[in-house]
C-alpha positions as CSV (number, residue, x, y, z in Angstrom):
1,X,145.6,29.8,-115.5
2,X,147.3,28.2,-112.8
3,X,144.5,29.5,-109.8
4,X,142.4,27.3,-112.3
5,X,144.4,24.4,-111.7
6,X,144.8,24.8,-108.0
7,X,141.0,24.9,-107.6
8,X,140.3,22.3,-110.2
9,X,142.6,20.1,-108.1
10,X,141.3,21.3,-104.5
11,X,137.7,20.5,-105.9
12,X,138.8,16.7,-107.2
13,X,140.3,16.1,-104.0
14,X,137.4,17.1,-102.1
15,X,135.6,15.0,-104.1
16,X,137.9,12.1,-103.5
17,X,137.3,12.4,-99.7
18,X,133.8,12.5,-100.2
19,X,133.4,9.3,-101.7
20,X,136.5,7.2,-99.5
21,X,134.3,8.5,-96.5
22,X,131.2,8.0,-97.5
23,X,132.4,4.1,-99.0
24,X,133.8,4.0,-95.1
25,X,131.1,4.7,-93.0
26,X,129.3,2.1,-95.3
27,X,132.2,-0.7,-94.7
28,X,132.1,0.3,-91.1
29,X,128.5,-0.7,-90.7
30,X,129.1,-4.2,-92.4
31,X,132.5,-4.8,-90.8
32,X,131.6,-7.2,-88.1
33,X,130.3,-9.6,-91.3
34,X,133.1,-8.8,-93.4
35,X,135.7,-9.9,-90.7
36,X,133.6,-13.2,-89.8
37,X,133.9,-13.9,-94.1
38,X,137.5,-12.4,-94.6
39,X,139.0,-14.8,-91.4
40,X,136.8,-18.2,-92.7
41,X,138.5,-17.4,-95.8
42,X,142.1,-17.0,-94.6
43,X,141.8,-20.1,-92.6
44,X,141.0,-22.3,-95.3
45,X,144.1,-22.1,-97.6
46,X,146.5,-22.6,-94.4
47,X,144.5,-25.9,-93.7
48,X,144.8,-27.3,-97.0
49,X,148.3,-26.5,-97.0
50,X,148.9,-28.4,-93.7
51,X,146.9,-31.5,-95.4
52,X,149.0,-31.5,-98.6
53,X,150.4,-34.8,-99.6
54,X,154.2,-35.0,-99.8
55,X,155.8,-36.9,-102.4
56,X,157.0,-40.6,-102.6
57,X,160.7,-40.9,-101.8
58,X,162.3,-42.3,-105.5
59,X,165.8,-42.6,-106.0
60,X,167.1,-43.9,-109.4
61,X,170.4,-46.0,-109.1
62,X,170.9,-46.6,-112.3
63,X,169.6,-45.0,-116.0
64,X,171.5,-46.0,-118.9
65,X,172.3,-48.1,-121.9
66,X,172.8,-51.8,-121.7
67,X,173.4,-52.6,-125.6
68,X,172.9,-51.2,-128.7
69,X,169.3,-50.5,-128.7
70,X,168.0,-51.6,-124.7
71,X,168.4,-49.2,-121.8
72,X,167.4,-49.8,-118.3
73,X,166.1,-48.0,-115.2
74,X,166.9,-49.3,-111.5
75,X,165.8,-47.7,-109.0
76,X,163.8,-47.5,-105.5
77,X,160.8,-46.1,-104.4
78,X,161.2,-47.1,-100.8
79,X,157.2,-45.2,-99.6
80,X,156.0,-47.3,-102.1
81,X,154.9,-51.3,-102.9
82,X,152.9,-51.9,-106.0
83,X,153.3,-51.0,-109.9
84,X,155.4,-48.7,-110.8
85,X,155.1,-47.1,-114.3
86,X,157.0,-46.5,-117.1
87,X,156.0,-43.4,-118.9
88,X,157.3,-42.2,-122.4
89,X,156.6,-38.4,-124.6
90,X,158.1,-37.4,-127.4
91,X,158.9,-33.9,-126.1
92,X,160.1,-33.2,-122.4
93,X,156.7,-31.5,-121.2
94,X,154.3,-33.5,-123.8
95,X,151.8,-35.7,-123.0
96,X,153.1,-38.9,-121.6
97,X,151.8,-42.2,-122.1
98,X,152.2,-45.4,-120.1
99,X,155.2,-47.2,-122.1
100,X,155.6,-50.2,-119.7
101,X,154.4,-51.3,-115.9
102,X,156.9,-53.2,-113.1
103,X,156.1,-54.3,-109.9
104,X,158.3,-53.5,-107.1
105,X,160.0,-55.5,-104.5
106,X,158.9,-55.9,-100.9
107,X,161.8,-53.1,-100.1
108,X,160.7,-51.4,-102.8
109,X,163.2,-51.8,-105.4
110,X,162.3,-51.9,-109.2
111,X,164.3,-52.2,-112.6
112,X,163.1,-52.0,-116.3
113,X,164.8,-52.4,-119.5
114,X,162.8,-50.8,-122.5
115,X,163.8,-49.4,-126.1
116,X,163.1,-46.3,-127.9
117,X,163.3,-43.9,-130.8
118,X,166.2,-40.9,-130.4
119,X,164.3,-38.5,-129.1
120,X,161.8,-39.5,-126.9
121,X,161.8,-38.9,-123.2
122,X,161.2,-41.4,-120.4
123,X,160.0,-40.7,-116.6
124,X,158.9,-42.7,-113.6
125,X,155.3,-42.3,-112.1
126,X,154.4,-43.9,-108.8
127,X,151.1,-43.6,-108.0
128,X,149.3,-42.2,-105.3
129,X,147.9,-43.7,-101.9
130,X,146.6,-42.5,-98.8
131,X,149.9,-40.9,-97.4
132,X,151.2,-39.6,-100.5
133,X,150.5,-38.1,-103.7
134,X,151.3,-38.9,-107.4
135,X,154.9,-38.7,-107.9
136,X,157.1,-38.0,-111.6
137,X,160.5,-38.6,-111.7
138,X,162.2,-37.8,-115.1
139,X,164.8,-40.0,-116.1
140,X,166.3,-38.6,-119.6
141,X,166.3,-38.5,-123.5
142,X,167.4,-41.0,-125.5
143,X,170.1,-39.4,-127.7
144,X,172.5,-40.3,-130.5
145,X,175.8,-41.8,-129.4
């Protein structure tokens, strides 16, 4: 039995080396295209990479409660002049919706005060512009005291 499995194998191997070399010779007639594709195709994710916007620079100064039912958000998007938007969900990853809009100052600076149910979830979202891309900045749950 086991001179059965030794030429079983041999013959499957032989087999094998058939068909890499006959799939090579085949590749090595086509290889001058393949490397012209394969290289256009390696080049184009490095350049999209190198032209990725970065993010606006936001910094939050200040998130927190002001009185029994009001919070506020101050803040500074200083890449930024225009709207910027508040955004509320009722779960941390949900869909957000546009909850309130603020324009900023001419340095950039921006505070809201807004209300809420306990529970839901509030972020920031400057918009995008020619330098820089659409930026989320998550500023917290409102939770019981």
């Amino acid at each position: 039995m086991r001179p059965t499995r030794l030429i079983t194998a041999l013959i499957a191997a032989l087999v094998m080396l058939g068909a890499s070399l006959s799939v090579g010779s085949a590749s090595a007639t086509e290889g001058s295209s393949l490397k012209t594709i394969s290289s256009k195709s390696a080049a184009a994710p490095a350049a999209t990479a190198a032209r990725a916007k970065p993010k606006h620079n936001v910094v939050i100064s200040k998130a927190g409660k002001i009185s029994r039912n009001t919070f506020v958000v101050k803040g500074k998007v200083s890449t930024f002049r225009g709207k910027v938007i508040l955004q509320k969900a009722n779960r941390r990853g949900g869909p957000y919706k546009t909850y309130k809009k603020d324009r900023t100052s001419r340095t950039g600076a921006f505070r809201m005060t807004f209300g809420g149910k306990i529970g839901t979830h509030f972020r920031i979202a400057v918009p995008g512009n020619k330098r820089y891309r659409n930026t989320n900045v998550y500023i917290g749950r409102i939770v019981r005291a």
